[in-house]
C-alpha positions in Angstrom: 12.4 -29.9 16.4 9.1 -29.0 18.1 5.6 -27.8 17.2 3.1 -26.3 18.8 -0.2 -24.4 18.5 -0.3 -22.1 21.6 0.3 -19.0 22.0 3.5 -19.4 24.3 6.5 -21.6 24.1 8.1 -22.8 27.1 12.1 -23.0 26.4 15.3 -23.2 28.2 17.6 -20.5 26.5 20.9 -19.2 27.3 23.7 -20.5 30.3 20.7 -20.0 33.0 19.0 -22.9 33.0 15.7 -22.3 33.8 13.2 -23.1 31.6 10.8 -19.2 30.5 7.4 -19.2 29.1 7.3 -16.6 26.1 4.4 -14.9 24.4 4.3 -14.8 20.8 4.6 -11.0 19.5 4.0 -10.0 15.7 3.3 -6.3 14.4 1.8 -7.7 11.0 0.0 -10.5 12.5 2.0 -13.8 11.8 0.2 -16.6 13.2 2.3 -18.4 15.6 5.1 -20.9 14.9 3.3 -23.8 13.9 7.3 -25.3 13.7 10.3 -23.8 15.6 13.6 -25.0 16.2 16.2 -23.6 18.8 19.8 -22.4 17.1 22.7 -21.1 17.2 26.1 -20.3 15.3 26.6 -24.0 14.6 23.5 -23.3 12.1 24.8 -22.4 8.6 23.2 -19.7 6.4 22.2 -22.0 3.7 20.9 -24.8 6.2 19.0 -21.6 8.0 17.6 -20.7 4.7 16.4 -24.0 3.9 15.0 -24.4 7.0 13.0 -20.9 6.8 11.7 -21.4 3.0 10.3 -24.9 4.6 8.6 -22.8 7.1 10.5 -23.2 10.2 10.4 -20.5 12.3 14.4 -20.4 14.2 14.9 -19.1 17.7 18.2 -17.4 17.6 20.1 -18.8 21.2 24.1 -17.2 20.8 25.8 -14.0 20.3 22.9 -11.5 19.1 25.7 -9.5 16.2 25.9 -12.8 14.6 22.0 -13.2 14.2 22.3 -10.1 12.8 24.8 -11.4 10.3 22.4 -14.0 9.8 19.5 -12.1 8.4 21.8 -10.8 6.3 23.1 -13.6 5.0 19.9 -15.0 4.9 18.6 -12.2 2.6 21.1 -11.9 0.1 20.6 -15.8 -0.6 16.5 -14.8 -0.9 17.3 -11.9 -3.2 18.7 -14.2 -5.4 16.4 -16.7 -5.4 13.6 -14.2 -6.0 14.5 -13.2 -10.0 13.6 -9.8 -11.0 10.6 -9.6 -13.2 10.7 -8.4 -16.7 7.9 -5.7 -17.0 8.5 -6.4 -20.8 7.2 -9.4 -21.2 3.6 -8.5 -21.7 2.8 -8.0 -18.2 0.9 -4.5 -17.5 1.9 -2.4 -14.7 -0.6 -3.0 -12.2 0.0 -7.0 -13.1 3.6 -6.4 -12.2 2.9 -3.9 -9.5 0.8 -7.3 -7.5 3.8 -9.8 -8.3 6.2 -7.0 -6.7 3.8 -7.1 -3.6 3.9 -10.5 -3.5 7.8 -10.7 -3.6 7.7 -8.1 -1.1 5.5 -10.0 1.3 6.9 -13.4 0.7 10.2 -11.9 1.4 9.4 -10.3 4.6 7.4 -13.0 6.2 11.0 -15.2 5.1 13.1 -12.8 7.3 10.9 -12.4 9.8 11.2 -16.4 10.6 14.4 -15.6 12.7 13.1 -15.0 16.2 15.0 -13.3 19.5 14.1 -14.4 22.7 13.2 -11.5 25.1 12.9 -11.0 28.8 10.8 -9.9 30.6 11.0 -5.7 31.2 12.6 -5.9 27.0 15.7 -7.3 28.4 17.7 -9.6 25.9 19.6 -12.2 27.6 21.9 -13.2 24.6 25.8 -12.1 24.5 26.8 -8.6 22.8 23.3 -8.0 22.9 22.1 -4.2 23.0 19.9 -2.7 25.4 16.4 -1.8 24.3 14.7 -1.5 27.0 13.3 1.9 26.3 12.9 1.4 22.2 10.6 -2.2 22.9 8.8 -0.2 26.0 7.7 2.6 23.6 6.8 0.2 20.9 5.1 -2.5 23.4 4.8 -0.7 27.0 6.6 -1.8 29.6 6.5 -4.3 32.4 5.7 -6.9 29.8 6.2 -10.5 30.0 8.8 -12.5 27.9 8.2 -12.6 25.0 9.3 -13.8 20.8 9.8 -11.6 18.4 11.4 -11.6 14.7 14.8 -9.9 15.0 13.7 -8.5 11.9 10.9 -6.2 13.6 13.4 -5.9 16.8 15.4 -4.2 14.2 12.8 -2.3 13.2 11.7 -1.0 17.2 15.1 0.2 17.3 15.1 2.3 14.3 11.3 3.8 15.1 13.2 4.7 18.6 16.4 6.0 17.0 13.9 8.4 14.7 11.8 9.4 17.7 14.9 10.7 19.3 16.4 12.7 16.6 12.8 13.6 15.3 12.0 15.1 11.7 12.4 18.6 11.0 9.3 19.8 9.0 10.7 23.1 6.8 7.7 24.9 5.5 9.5 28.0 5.4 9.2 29.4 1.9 5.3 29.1 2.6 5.9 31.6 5.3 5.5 28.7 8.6 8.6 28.5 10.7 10.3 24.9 10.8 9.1 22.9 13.9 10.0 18.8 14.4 7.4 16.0 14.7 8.7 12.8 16.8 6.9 9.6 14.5 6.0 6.6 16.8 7.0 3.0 16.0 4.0 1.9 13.8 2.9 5.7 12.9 3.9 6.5 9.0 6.5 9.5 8.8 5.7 12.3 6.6 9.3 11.4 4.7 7.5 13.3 1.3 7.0 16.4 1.9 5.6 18.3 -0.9 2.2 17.4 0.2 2.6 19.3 3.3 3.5 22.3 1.2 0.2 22.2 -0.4 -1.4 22.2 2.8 0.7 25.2 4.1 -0.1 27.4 0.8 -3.5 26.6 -0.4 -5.8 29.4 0.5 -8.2 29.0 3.5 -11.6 28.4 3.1 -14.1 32.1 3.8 -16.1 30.2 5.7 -13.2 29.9 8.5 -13.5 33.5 9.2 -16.9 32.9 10.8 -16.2 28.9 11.8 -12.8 28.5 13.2 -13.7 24.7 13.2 -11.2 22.4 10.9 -10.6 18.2 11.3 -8.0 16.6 10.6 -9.1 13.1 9.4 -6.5 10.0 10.0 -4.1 12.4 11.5 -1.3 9.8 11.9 1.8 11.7 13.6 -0.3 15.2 13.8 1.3 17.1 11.3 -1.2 18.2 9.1 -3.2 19.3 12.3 0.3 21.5 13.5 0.4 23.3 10.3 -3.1 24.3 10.0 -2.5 25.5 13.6 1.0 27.2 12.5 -1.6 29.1 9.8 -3.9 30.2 12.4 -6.7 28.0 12.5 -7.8 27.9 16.6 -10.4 24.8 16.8 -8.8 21.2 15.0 -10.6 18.0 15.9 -7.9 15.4 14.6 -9.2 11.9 14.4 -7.1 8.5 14.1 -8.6 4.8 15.0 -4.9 3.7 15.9 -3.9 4.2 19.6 -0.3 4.8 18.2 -1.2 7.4 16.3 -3.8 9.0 19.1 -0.5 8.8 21.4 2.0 10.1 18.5 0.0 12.8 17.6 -1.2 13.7 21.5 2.6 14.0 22.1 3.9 16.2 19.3 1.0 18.6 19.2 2.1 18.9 23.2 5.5 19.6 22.3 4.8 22.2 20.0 2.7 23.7 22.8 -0.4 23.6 20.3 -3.0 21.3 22.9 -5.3 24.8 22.7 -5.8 24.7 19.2 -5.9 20.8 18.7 -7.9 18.3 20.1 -7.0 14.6 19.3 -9.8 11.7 19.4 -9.9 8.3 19.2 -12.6 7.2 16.5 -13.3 6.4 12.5 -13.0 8.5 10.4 -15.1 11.9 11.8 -15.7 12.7 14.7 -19.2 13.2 16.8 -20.8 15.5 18.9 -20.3 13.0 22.3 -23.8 14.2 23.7 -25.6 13.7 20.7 -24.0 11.6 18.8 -24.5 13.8 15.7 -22.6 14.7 13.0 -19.9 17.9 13.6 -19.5 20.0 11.3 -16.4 21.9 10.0 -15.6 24.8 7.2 -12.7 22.8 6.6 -11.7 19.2 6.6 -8.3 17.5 5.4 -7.4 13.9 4.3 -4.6 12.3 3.8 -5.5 8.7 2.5 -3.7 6.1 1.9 -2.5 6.4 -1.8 -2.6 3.1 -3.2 -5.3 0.9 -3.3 -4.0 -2.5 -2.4 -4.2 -5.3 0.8 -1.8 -3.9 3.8 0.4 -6.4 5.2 1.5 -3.9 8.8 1.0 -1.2 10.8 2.9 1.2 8.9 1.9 -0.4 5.2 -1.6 0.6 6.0 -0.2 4.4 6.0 0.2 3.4 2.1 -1.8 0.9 0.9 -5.7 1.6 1.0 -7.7 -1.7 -0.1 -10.6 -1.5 -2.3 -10.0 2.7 -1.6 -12.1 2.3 1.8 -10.6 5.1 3.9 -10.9 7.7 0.7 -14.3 6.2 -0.4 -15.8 7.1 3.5 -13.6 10.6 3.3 -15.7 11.4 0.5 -18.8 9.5 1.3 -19.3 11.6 4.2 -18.0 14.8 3.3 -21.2 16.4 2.6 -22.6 15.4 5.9 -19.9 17.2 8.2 -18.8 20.5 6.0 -20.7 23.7 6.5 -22.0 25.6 4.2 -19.4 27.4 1.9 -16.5 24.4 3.6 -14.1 22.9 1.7 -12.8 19.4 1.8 -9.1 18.9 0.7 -8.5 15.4 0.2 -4.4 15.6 -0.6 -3.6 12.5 -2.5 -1.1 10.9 -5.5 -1.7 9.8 -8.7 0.6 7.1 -8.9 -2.5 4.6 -8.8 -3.5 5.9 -11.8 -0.2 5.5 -13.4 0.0 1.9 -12.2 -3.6 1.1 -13.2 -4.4 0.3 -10.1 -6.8 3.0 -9.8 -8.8 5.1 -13.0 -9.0 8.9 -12.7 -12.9 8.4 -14.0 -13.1 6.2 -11.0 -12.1 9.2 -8.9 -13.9 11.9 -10.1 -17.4 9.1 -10.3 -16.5 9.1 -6.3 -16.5 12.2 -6.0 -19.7 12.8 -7.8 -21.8 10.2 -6.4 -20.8 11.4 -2.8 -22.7 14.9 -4.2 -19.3 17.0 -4.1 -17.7 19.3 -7.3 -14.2 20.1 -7.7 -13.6 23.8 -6.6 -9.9 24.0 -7.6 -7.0 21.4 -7.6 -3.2 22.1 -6.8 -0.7 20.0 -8.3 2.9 19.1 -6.9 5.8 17.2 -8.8 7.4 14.6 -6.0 11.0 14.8 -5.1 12.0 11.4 -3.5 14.8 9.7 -5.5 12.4 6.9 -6.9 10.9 9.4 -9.2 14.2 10.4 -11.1 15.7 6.6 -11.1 15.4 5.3 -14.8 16.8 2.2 -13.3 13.1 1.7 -10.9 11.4 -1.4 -12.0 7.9 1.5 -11.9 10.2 4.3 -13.1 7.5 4.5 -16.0 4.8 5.8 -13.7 6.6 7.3 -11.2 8.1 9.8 -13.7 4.4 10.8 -14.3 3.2 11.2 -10.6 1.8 14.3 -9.2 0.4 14.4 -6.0 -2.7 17.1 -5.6 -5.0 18.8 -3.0 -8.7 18.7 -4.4 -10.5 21.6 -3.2 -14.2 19.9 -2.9 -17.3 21.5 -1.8 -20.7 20.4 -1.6 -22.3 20.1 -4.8 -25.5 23.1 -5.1 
């Protein structure tokens, strides 16, 4: 066994002999492998297991199918291990919604202690392994050094690349839109739910577009709310995203739709500038799509969901009034299912909303459809039975 506190690990792998210097790689931020041990099929599940819970990081050296055999094994003994908590026993359901994030967490930084050696150029050395050349050079660019990563987020790259290729059909056509596709980027949230999007295809247009054409898009993610504003006929969309996976998953599905006239993407916090002045823009009408639950993000793609303290839909609403015009609307498109949870009050909402100097001007309410909401056998059944998710119509407050 060895230790180290660098950022690299030289190690002789595989039949070649020659001893590689890899980089440490980690989409959620592990910090590197203060202890890592070099296996391979002679390692037993349960010895693996105990070896991971002790907080051994193991670099997987054999046949690539059976690490993935591994992990699996791996996680059924850690489902076990982690008991499923009673919500009875006088826990309330934002108590037992942070010991479920916990498990959650503990559980993924468990499985993600099984590390694959990569090449350099995302070429895996290992027998029966698969190519992924193109998946790891979309996630991680290419003509990249060698490098460890968990086998666990591997498996992840490869799915993100598997979705980019088929791509997800967006069907708005009962609002009158015709279908299009949106290719999601590894680390870019898909919209999976998508009765919000049908809010944002029916709800009627602000007046004050007739004489403004100007709309943003704020946190635009994979684009799509920016296409289907588009699709309705709005001609000048300033979409704004501070991730450079989003800037470039957005950039290339608003291309693809041949919709780069009516969209421009930009790389910045929450709303955009004017780049001569540095003053505030102004729009007749501004969506957000916030993060719907206010809790610590552990990822890339968890900070699509979680939201702490509410920052990104505090600073939507905060600055609002600042970048409408006059007669805009602001349509914040968010979930209840913080409230249900009591992770979040609705009089904490609607004091937000006030103290940023905006009124309601009209709300529209959708019932979800993901199978979670109709599963009695949910450990949050309770609350997700109750969700709705809304667009709030706000306006400056006169």
């Amino acid at each position: 066994m060895s230790s180290s506190s660098l950022e690299h690990l030289e190690l002789e792998l595989g039949l070649s002999g020659v001893s590689t210097r890899y980089q440490w790689r980690s989409e959620n931020g592990s910090a590197f492998p203060a202890q890592f041990l070099v296996i391979d099929d002679t390692c037993t599940a349960d010895q693996a297991f105990k070896l991971a819970r002790a907080g051994t990081y193991l670099i997987w050296n054999a046949d690539f199918q059976n690490a993935r055999q591994l992990l699996q094994a791996i996680s059924r003994r850690l489902d076990k291990s982690l008991k499923r908590r009673d919500l009875a026993q006088g826990r309330t359901l934002a108590r037992a919604f942070d010991e479920f994030r916990e498990d959650q967490k503990s559980r993924a930084q468990l499985l993600g202690k099984l590390l694959i050696p990569v090449g350099p150029d995302h070429k895996i050395h290992l027998k029966r392994a698969p190519l992924i050349e193109e998946a790891a050079a979309q996630a991680y660019g290419r003509d990249v050094p060698a490098y460890l990563v968990s086998l666990r987020e591997l498996q992840g790259v490869i799915s993100a690349f598997e979705w980019r290729k088929k791509g997800v059909t967006i069907d708005l056509s009962e609002c009158g839109l015709a279908a299009f596709k949106i290719a999601p980027h590894f680390g870019v949230f898909s919209p999976i739910r998508g009765e919000y999007l049908r809010l944002v295809a029916s709800a009627p247009l602000p007046v004050s577009l007739e004489s403004s054409s100007m709309a943003f898009d704020i946190g635009t993610g994979t684009g799509v709310l920016s296409l289907i504003l588009a699709l309705r006929g709005v001609t000048n969309i300033v979409a704004t995203d501070l991730s450079p996976r989003a800037i470039a998953c957005a950039l290339g599905n608003i291309e693809d739709l041949k919709l780069s006239c009516a969209v421009k993407v930009i790389q910045t916090h929450l709303y955009p500038t004017d780049p001569s002045t540095h003053h505030a823009l102004k729009a007749a009408l501004i969506v957000c799509n916030p993060p719907w639950l206010p809790a610590p993000s552990s990822g890339a793609i968890d900070s699509a969901v979680f939201d702490p303290d509410s920052q990104m839909l505090k600073g939507f609403l905060n600055g609002l009034s600042e970048h409408l015009l006059p007669q805009g609307e602001g349509w914040l498109i968010l979930s209840d299912l913080a409230e249900h949870l009591g992770l979040r009050s609705r009089g904490q909402l609607t004091q937000w909303i006030d103290e940023a100097g905006l009124e309601v001007l009209g709300r529209l309410d959708i019932r979800p459809e993901h199978k979670k909401a109709r599963d009695p056998n949910d450990p949050f059944y309770e609350a997700r039975s109750q969700e709705l998710t809304s667009l709030w119509r706000l306006g400056v407050r006169r």
